[in-house]
LOPASE-549996 format. One record per residue (C-alpha): y, x, z. Coordinates in steps of 0.5 Angstrom, whole numbers, padded with zeros to 4 digits, always signed. Layout:
N
YXZ;...
//
This chain:
735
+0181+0159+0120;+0178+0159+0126;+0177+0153+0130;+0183+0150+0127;+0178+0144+0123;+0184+0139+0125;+0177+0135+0125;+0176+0135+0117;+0169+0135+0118;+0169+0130+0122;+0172+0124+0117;+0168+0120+0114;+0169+0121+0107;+0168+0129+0108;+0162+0130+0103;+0156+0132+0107;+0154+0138+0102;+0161+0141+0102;+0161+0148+0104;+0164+0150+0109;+0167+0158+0111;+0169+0160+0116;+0173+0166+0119;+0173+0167+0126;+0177+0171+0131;+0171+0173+0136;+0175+0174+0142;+0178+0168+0143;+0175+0162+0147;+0175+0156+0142;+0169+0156+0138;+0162+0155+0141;+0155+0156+0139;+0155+0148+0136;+0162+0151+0131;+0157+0156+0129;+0152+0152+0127;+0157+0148+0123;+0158+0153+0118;+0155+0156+0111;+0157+0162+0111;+0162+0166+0116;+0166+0173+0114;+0167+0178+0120;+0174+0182+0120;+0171+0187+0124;+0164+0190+0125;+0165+0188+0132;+0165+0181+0130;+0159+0181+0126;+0155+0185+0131;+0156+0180+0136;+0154+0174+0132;+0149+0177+0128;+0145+0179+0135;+0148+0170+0137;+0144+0168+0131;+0137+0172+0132;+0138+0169+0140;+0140+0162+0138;+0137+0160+0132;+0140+0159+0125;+0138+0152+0123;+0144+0151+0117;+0141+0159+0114;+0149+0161+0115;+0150+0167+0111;+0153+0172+0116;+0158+0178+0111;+0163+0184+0115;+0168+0184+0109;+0172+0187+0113;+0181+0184+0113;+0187+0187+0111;+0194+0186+0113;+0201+0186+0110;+0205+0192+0109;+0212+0191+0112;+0214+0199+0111;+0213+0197+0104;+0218+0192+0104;+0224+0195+0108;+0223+0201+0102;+0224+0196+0097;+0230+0192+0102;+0234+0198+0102;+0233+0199+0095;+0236+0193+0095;+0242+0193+0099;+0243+0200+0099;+0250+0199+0103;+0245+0199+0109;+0244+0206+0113;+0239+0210+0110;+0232+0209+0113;+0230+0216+0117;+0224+0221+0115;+0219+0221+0121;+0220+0227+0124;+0213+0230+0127;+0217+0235+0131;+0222+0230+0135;+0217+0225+0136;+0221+0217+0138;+0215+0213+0139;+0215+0205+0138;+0212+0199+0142;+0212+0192+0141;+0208+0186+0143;+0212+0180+0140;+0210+0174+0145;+0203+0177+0146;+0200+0178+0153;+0195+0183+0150;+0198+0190+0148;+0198+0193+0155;+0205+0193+0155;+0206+0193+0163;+0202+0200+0163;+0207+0203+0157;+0213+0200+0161;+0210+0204+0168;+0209+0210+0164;+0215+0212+0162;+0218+0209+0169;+0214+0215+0172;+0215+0220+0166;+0223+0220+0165;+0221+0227+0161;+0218+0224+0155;+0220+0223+0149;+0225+0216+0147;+0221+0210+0146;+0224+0203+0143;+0220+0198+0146;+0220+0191+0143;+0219+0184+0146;+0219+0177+0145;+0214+0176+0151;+0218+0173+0158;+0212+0175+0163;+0215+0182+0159;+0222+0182+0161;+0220+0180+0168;+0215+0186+0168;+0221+0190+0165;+0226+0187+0171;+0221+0188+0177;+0220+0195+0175;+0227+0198+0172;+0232+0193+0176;+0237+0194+0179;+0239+0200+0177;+0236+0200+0170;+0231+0203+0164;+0231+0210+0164;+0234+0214+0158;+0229+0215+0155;+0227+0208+0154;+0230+0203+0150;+0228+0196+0152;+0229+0190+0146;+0228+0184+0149;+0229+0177+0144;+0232+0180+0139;+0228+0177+0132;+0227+0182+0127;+0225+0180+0120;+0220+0184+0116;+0224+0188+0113;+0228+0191+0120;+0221+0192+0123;+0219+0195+0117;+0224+0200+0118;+0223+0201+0125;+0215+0203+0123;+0218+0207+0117;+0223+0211+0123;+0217+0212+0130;+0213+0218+0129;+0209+0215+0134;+0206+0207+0135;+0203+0205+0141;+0199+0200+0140;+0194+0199+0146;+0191+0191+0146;+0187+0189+0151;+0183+0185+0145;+0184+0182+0138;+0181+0179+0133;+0183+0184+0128;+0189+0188+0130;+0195+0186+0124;+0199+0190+0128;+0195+0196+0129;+0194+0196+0122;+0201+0195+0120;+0203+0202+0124;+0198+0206+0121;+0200+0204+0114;+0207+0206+0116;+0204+0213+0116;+0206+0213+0123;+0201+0217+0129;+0198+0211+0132;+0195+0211+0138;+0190+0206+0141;+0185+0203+0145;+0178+0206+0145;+0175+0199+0145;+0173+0195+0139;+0175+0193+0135;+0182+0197+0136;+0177+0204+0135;+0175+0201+0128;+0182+0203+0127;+0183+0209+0129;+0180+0216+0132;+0180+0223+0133;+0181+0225+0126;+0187+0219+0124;+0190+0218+0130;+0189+0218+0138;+0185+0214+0143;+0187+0211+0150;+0182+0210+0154;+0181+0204+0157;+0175+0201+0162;+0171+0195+0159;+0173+0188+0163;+0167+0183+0165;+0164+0178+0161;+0168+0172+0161;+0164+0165+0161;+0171+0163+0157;+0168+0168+0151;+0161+0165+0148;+0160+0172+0144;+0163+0177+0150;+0155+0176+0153;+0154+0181+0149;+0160+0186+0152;+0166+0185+0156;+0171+0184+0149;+0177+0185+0154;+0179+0192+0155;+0184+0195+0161;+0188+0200+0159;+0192+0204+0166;+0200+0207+0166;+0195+0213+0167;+0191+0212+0161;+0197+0211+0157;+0200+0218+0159;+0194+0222+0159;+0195+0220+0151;+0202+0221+0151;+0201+0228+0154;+0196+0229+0149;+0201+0228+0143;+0206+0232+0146;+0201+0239+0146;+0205+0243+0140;+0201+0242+0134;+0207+0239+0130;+0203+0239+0123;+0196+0237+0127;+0199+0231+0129;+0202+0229+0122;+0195+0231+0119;+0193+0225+0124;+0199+0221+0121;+0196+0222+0113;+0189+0220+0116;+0191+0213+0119;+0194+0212+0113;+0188+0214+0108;+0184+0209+0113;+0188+0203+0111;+0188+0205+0104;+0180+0206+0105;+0180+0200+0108;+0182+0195+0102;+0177+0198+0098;+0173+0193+0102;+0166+0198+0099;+0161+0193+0104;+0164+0187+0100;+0158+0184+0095;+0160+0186+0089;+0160+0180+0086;+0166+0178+0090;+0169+0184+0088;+0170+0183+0080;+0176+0178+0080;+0182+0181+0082;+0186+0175+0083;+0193+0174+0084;+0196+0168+0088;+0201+0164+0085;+0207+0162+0089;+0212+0156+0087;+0218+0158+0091;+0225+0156+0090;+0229+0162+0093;+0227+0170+0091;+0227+0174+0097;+0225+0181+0098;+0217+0180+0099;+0217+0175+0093;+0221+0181+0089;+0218+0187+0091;+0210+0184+0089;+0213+0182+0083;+0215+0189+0082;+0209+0192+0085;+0204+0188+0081;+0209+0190+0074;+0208+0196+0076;+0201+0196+0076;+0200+0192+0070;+0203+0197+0067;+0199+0203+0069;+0193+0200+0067;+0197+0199+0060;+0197+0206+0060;+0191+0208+0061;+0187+0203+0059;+0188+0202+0052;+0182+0199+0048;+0181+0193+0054;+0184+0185+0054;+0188+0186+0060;+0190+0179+0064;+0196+0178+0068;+0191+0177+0075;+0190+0185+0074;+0193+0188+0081;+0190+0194+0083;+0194+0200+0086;+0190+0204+0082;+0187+0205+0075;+0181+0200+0077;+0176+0199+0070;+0173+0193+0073;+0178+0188+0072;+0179+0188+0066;+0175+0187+0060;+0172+0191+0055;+0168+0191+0050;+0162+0195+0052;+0162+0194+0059;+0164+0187+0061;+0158+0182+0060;+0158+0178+0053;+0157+0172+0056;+0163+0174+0063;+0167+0176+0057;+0167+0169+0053;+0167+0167+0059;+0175+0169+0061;+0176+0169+0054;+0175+0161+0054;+0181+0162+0059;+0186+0159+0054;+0193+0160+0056;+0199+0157+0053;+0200+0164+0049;+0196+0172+0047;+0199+0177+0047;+0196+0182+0041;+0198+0189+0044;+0194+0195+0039;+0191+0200+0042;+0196+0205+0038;+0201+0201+0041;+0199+0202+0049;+0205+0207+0051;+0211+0207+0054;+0216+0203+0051;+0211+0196+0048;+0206+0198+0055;+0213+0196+0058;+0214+0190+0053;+0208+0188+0052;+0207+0187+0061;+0213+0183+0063;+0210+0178+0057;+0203+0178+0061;+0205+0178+0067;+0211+0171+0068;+0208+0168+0062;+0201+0169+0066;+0197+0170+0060;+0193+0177+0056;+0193+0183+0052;+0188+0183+0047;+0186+0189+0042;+0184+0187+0036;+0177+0187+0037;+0178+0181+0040;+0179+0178+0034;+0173+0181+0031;+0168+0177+0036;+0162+0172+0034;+0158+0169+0039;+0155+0162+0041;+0159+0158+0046;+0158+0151+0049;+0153+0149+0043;+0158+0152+0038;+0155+0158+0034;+0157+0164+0031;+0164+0162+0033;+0170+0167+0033;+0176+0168+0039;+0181+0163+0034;+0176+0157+0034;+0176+0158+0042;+0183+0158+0044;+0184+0154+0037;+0191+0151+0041;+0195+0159+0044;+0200+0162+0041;+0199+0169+0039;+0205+0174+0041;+0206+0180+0037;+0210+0186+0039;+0215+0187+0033;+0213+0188+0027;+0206+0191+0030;+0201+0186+0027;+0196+0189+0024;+0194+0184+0019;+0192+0180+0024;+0196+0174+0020;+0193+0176+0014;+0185+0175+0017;+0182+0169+0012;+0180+0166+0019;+0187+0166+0022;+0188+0158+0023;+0194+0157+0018;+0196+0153+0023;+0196+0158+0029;+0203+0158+0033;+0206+0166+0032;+0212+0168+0036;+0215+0174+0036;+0218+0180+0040;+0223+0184+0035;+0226+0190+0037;+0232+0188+0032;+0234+0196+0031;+0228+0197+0028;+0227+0198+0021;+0220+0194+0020;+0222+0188+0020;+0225+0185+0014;+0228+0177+0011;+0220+0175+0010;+0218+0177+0017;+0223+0173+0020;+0222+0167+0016;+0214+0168+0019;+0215+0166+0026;+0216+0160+0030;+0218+0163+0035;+0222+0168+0036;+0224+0172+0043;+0230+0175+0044;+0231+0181+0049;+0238+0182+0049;+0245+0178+0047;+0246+0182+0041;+0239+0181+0038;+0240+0172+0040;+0247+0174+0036;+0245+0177+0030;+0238+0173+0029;+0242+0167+0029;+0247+0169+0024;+0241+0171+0019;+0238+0164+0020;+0244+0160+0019;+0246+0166+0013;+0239+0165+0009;+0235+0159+0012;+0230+0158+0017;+0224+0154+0012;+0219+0155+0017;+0224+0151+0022;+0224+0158+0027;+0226+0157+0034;+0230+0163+0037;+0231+0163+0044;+0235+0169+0049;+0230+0169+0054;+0232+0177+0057;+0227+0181+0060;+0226+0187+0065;+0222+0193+0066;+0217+0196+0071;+0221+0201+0077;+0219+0208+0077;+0224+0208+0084;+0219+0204+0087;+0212+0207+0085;+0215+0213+0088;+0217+0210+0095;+0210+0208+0094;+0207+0214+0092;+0211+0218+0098;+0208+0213+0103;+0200+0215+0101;+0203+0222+0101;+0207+0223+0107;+0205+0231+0106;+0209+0231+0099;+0217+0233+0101;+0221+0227+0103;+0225+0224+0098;+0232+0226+0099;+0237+0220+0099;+0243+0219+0093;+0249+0223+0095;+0255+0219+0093;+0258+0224+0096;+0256+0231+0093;+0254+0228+0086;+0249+0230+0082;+0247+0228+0074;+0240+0227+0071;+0238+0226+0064;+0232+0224+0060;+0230+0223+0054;+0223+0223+0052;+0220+0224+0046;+0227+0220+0043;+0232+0223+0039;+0236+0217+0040;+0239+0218+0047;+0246+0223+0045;+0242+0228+0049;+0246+0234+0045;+0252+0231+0046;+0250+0232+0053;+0248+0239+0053;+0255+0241+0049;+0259+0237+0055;+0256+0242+0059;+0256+0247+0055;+0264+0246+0055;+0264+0244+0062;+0262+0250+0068;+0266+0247+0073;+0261+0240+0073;+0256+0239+0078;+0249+0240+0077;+0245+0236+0072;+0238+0236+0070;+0235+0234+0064;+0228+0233+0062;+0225+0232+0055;+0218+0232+0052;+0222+0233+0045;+0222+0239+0040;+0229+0238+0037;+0231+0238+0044;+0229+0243+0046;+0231+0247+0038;+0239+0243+0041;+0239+0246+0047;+0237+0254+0044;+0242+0252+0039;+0247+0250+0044;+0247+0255+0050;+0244+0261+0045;+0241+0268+0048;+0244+0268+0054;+0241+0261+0057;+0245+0255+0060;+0250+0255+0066;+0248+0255+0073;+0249+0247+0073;+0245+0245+0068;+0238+0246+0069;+0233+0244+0063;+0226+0242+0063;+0222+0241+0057;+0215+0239+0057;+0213+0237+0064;+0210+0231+0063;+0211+0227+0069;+0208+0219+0072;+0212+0214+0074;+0212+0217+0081;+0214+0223+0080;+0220+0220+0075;+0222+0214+0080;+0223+0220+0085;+0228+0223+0080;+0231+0216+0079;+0231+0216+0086;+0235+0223+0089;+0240+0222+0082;+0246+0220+0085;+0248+0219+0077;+0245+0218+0071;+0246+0219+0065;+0244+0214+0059;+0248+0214+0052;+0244+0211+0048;+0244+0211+0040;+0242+0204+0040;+0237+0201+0044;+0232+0195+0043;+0232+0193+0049;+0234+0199+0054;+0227+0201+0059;+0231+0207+0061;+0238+0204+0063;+0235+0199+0067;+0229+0203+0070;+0236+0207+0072;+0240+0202+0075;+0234+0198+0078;+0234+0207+0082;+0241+0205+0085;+0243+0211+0082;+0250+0210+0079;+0249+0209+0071;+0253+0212+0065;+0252+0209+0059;+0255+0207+0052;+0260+0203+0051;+0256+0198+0045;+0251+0193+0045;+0246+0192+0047;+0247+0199+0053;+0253+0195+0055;+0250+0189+0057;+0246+0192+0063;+0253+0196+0065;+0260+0194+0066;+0266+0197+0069;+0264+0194+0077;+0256+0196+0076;+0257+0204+0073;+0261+0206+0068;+0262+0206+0060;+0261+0211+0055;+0267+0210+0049;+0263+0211+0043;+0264+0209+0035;+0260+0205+0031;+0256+0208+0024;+0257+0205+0018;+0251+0199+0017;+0245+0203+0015;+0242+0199+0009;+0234+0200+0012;+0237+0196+0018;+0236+0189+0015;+0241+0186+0021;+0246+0191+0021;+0249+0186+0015;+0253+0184+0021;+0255+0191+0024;+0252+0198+0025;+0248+0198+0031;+0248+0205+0032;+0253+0209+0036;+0256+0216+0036;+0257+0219+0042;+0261+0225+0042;+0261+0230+0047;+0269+0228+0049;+0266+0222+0051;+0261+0224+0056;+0266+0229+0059;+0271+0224+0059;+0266+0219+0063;+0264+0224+0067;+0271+0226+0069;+0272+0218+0071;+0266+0218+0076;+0269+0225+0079;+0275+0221+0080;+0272+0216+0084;+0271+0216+0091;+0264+0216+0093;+0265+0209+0097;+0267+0206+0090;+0262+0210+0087;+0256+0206+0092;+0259+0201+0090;+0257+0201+0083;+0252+0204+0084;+0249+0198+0088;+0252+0192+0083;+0247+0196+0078;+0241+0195+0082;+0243+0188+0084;+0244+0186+0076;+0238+0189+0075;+0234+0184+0080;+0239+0178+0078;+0236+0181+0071;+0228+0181+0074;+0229+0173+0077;+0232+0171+0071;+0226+0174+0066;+0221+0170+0071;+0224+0164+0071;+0225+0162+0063;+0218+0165+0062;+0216+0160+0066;+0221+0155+0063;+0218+0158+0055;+0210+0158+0058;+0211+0150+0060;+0213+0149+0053;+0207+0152+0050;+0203+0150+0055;+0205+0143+0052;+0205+0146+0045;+0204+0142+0039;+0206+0135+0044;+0214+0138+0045;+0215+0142+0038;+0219+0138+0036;+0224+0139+0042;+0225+0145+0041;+0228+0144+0033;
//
């Protein structure tokens, strides 16, 4: 990072061909033209940095041959984090739309000398009919300004000075998410995080017109302040080639003021949308060789303690994986994929990935593989089959991988199961494709298991194949447990309640709503005026006409929509309501198939969520629901009513079938569950009955086991990848 060697390469053991790279912040005074001849290659941030060290090299030699790259940078996104920390803490005020009509602007410069900070404070000193500004400093020399210039008698109304006052990520984020316009005019920077943090808010930005500010932002995504280029400094090797410090007046900052506040409202946040798309832009890095671009690698991080950074990447990254999932079917996807968008170029294909980088990633053998069909790349096993890829930090492969011969470090014509002879291989449920049965599968590969114990597939001999089988919930870790004590565990099986977690849509759509800032709002939860949501998919296993008849019965209720891509819903719902139609107060939409952002905005503005699931193999829906903050109903029954409690939502009374012989687990109860109409309405009555303080409340002890839930899913499969990391050496412990 810039000068700061701390003289590495000067130790004596610091081999001489070493490669050494360097990023360099240009405008500052510590590197000199020997530093530059001491690097091999150095990556530029900005084209103003590369420009100026591109002209140094032709006119000062360059006896090392340094390869010289614009690869441009990126920064993080505080706005992101206080979405996800409100998610989180839903007691908290809720976060203000920006409001491109009753413009606030915002400005810190944190113990910086460079922002130009004076200038702002002397433009609202002369200007008291502008609108509010919130200033933000950590900077002596700035309150000093602010004191020369206000004192005795005070700030203006119209600003707000915040001197000393820390503020975390997601506090700042909250404040770019609230300002409809950052000023940001630096004198220099050596990138610019925080112009660059201002317009991922999807705020107006204004900047100085100098580079490298103006790489930022322009007349079509922002607004620019004039600024006069300063002198060349002796002190800065590369401002020979240009002054690289820019003087910005009161008056400039005004002038750019003034040009805000002409009434082009909608102009204005047309402007917001493009400084927006800019930052977007600019992490597809398309000047980046592309060689640098194929591996979309994700940084592991041992942390004792979650926080809401470490939460909210994990969530995003699980989010993206299974986007990929769903629209990436016959491909190996790795736990390195992280793309906000469906990006082909990492993962690996069969006819479009190189044979010899194929095996190459394939010969990356984790403790355990995940086998995930191409049929089975839907909804409920993309769920599944992710959380498994992503915290057991392995693969999914479709079934041609096993299909592969190839040549491979001397070894000719052999197959995926002599490259990876000691991993694992994970299956979901019952869903083996006669892989096992394969006349090359090794007898003594180690198969693991992932039931969904409601189902009808998986019987007594199936069981007795694995050895290892991974519990989602408590009620399958009961039932298994009897089973093998009832009819033996000959292949000596070993059961583990690991728990799991699901993506959260509710996320995606604060995401989505980010990039899309022209998209309407999304409206808080309403814990006041209550609403209901319902969906069920293409399931026939959600209770759902029960809901309708409650309804049905119930016109004094508040307003529920339930969506469903299920015919038998929708021949329920004819049945049910007849020629004339629902109520007012339900509205019912069927066959409007919609993403993860569109129905995370639902889970979002649903104050309550309805869930009264039949049975359940895990429940994506139940915990994508309370992950929302919405207040959850859900059955009185395992395994619904392990995600829900009398203090984090409230329970469905419902009756248990008679054991169904097709369900080889149910010897030990019935795991289907009646809910009748009564029960939804009796449900329903107890949460009018709350007050919307205690409804909130609930509301926010769900979200909260769903992160506790998330934290916990991570850490046993650290916890199961040590263990088949070290397989065959720790089996026997696990005995």
């Amino acid at each position: 990072m810039n000068h700061y060697t701390e003289g590495l390469m000067d130790r004596p053991d610091f081999p001489k061909d070493k490669v050494i790279v360097n990023m360099p912040n240009v405008e500052m005074y510590e590197l000199k033209g020997k530093d530059y001849h001491r690097f091999d290659v150095v990556l530029c941030k900005t084209r103003d940095g590369y420009e100026r060290l591109s002209r140094w090299y032709e006119d000062n030699g360059n006896p090392r041959n340094t390869t010289l790259l614009y690869v441009q940078h990126t920064s993080s996104d505080p706005s992101t984090v206080a979405i996800t920390h409100a998610m989180a803490h839903p007691e908290s005020p809720p976060i203000k739309p920006k409001d491109f009509e009753n413009l606030t602007f915002f400005h810190a410069n944190g113990h910086s000398w460079f922002k130009s900070t004076r200038a702002v404070l002397e433009c609202w000193q002369k200007r008291p009919d502008l609108p509010l500004i919130h200033v933000y400093s950590m900077n002596s020399g700035t309150l000093r300004d602010f004191n020369e210039l206000f004192l005795p008698l005070g700030a203006p109304s119209n600003l707000q000075f915040h001197y000393g006052e820390e503020v975390d990520v997601a506090q700042f984020g909250r404040h770019l998410l609230e300002a409809s316009a950052i000023l940001c005019p630096s004198k220099m920077e050596g990138f610019g995080h925080y112009i660059n943090q201002a317009r991922a808010s999807g705020a107006l930005v204004l900047a100085t017109n100098g580079p490298p500010m103006n790489e930022f932002i322009d007349d079509r995504a922002g607004v620019l302040i004039d600024a006069t280029r300063k002198d060349p400094s002796p002190n800065q090797i590369l401002s020979v080639y240009g002054g690289m410090e820019w003087g910005v007046t009161s008056k400039a900052i005004c002038d750019a003021v003034d040009s805000v506040l002409v009434p082009r409202r909608l102009y204005l946040a047309l402007l917001a949308i493009a400084c927006f798309v800019l930052t977007a832009y600019t992490l597809v890095a398309q000047q980046l060789p592309q060689p640098l671009l194929r591996q979309g690698h994700v940084a592991e991080r041992a942390v004792d303690d979650e926080t809401t950074l470490d939460l909210l990447g994990d969530i995003l990254h699980l989010n993206n994986l299974n986007e990929a999932c769903m629209h990436a079917h016959d491909v190996v996807i790795p736990w390195t994929y992280n793309s906000s968008a469906v990006d082909l170029r990492h993962v690996w294909s069969r006819d479009k990935t190189p044979q010899d980088e194929l095996i190459a990633h394939l010969a990356q053998c984790p403790g355990v593989d995940v086998f995930l069909p191409t049929g089975l790349r839907g909804h409920g096993y993309c769920e599944d089959g992710m959380a498994y890829v992503k915290f057991l930090k392995t693969r999914a492969l479709p079934i041609w991988v096993f299909d592969l011969r190839f040549d491979y470090q001397g070894r000719a014509n052999i197959t995926y199961f002599d490259l990876c002879p000691k991993t694992a291989l994970l299956f979901m449920n019952h869903y083996m494709d006669g892989v096992p049965d394969r006349p090359d599968f090794p007898k003594d590969k180690v198969m693991v298991s992932m039931p969904n114990v409601e189902m009808y597939e998986l019987k007594e001999k199936d069981y007795h194949r694995f050895d290892v089988v991974l519990c989602k919930t408590q009620d399958c870790y009961d039932r298994l447990s009897q089973l093998y004590k009832d009819f033996g565990n000959p292949r000596n099986t070993t059961l583990l309640y690991v728990q799991h977690t699901s993506s959260d849509p509710s996320t995606a759509a604060h995401v989505h709503a980010l990039a899309h800032p022209e998209l309407p709002p999304i409206k808080p939860k309403d814990f006041d005026k209550i609403t209901f949501f319902h969906a069920n998919g293409n399931s026939w296993q959600k209770n759902t006409p029960s809901v309708l008849k409650c309804w049905q019965r119930r016109p004094d209720l508040p307003i529920i929509d339930v969506y469903t891509l299920s015919a038998k819903t929708l021949e329920d719902f004819t049945e049910i309501f007849g020629p004339d139609g629902a109520p007012p107060n339900v509205r019912f939409h069927h066959g409007k198939a919609i993403d993860a952002s569109q129905f995370g905005r639902e889970l979002i503005q649903a104050s309550v969520i309805l869930c009264p699931s039949k049975m359940e193999g895990y429940g994506h829906y139940i915990n994508q629901a309370r992950a929302s903050g919405a207040l959850v109903l859900t059955t009185n029954g395992p395994p619904m009513n392990e995600f829900v409690d009398d203090e984090s939502g409230v329970l469905i009374e419902a009756y248990r079938q008679a054991p169904n012989s097709n369900q080889l687990l149910s010897v030990y109860g019935g795991m289907e569950w009646d809910v009748t109409p009564d029960g939804v309405c009796d449900a329903v009555d107890t949460v009018l009955k709350l007050t919307p303080a205690e409804r909130q409340r609930r509301a926010a002890n769900g979200r909260r086991r769903y992160v506790a839930q998330f934290v916990a899913f991570k850490h046993a499969m650290h916890r199961v990848r040590a263990l088949f990391d070290a397989w065959p050496k720790s089996h026997p412990h696990w005995r």
